[in-house]
N, C-alpha and C positions, 0 to 999 in steps of 0.2 A: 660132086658135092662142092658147093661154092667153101669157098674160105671166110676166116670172119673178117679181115680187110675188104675181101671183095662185096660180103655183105655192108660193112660201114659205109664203102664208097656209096653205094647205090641207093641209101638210104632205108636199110632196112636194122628191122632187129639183130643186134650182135652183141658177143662178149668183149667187151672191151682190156679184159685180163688175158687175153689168147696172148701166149706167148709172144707171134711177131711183130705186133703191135705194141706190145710192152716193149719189145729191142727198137721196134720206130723211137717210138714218147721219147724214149731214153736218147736217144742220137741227137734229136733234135736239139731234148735240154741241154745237151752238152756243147751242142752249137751255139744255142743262142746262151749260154754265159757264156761262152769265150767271147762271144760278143759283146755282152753286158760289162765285158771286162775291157775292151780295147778303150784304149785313149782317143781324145781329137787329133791329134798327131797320128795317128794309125788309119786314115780313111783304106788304104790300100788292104790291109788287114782284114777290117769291115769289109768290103766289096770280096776278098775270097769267101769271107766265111758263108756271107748274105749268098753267092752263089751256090753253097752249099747246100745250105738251110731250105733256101728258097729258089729252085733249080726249074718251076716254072713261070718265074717271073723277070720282066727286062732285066736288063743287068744296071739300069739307071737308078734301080729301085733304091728308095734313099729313105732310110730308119735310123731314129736317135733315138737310142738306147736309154734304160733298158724297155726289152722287148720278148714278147712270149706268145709260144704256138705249142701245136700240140704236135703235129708232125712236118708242117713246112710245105712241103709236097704238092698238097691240096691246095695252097693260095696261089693263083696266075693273076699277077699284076703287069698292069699295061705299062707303058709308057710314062714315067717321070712320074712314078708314086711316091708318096711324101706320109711318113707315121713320122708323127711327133712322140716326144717321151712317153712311155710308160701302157706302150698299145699291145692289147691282148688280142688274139684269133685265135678260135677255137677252130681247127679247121677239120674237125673231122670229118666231114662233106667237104668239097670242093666249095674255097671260096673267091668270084671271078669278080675283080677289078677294074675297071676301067683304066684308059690313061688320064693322067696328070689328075689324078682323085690326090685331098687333102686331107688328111687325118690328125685332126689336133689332139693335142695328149691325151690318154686316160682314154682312148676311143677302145671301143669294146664288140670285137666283130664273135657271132657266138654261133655255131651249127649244130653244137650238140643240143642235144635235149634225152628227157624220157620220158616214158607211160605217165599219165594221170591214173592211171589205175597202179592202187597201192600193190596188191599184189603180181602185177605185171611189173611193175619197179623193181620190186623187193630181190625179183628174179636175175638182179645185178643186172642183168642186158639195158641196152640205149639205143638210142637211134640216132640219124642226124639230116638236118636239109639246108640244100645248098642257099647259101647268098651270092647275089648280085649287085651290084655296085657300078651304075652306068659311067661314061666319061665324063671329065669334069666336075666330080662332085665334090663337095667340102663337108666334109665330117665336124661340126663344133666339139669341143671337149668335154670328154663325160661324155657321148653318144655311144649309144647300147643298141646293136642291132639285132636282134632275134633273132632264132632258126628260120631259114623260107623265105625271108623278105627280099624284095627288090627295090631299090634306089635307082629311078632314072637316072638317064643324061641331065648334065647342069644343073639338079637339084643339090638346096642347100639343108641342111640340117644343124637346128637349133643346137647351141650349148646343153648337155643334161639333159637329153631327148633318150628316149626309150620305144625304139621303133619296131612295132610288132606288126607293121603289114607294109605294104607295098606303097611307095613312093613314086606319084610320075611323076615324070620330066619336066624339067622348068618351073617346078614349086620352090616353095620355102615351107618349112613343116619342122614342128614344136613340139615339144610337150613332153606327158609322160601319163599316158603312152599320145606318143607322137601324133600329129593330125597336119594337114596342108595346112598351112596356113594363109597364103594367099599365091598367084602365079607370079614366076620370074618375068619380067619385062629384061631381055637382052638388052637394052638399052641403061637399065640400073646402073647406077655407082660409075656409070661413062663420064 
């Protein structure tokens, strides 16, 4: 019989009150305020805990506090990740990163979710699906990204964008709920 972790990971219905999950949550929070709590003077500090916390991501990974997950675990960020103040991930699915992706404050990466059906809800159980976040991407502040979605390579996204499906590569894309708004020309802002 599967466990309910190994059901979360995989995306299926689970209890998310199972006890070892409740001792993850709980680990986590206790991480990231002590990190909520380090000074600028304490990058070294930061950089233990952030190993901690977030043990499958490069060790470059660079967050300005504060900052909130639900187990840590689940986010693998690339190469020269950058969260700005006040960025949330729900990472109950695995949420995978690109390198050198930008996350302006208040960005909002989310896998949980549950049933539309009220009495499938009501059953406490949830679910969750993974996010993707290709290289190079720049997160504007206030972007919300739904359970599922994918974010190309060097796509940019809007300020206050609410992105509920899948993003390709080399757009620029807005809104709420989010939409392309027109293709990247690599040659931009050169």
């Amino acid at each position: 019989m599967r466990t309910e972790k190994e059901k979360m990971i995989a995306g299926e219905m689970y209890v998310p009150l199972d006890p070892i999950l409740t001792e993850e949550r709980q680990k986590a929070r206790l991480l990231f305020k002590a990190l909520n709590e380090t000074g600028d003077n304490e990058k070294d500090k930061r950089q233990e805990i952030l190993q901690q916390l977030l043990p499958n991501s490069q060790p470059d990974l660079w967050i300005e506090p504060p900052f909130y997950c639900d187990y840590g675990y689940n986010i693998y960020a690339g190469e020269r990740v950058f969260f700005n103040f006040n960025c949330v991930v729900l990472d109950v699915a695995p949420v995978y990163i690109g390198s050198r992706v930008m996350c302006a404050p208040n960005v909002q990466l989310y896998t949980a979710t549950h049933p539309l059906n009220a009495e499938a809800r009501s059953s406490g159980k949830e679910y969750a699906k993974p996010i993707r976040i290709g290289d190079d991407v720049w997160l504007g502040g206030g972007v919300i990204v739904c359970p599922g979605v994918t974010i190309g390579d060097r796509a940019v996204i809007g300020a206050g964008s609410v992105v509920t499906r899948d993003i390709p590569a080399d757009s620029f894309a807005a809104g709420n709920p989010c939409r392309v708004i027109r293709a990247i020309d690599q040659q931009d802002d050169v």
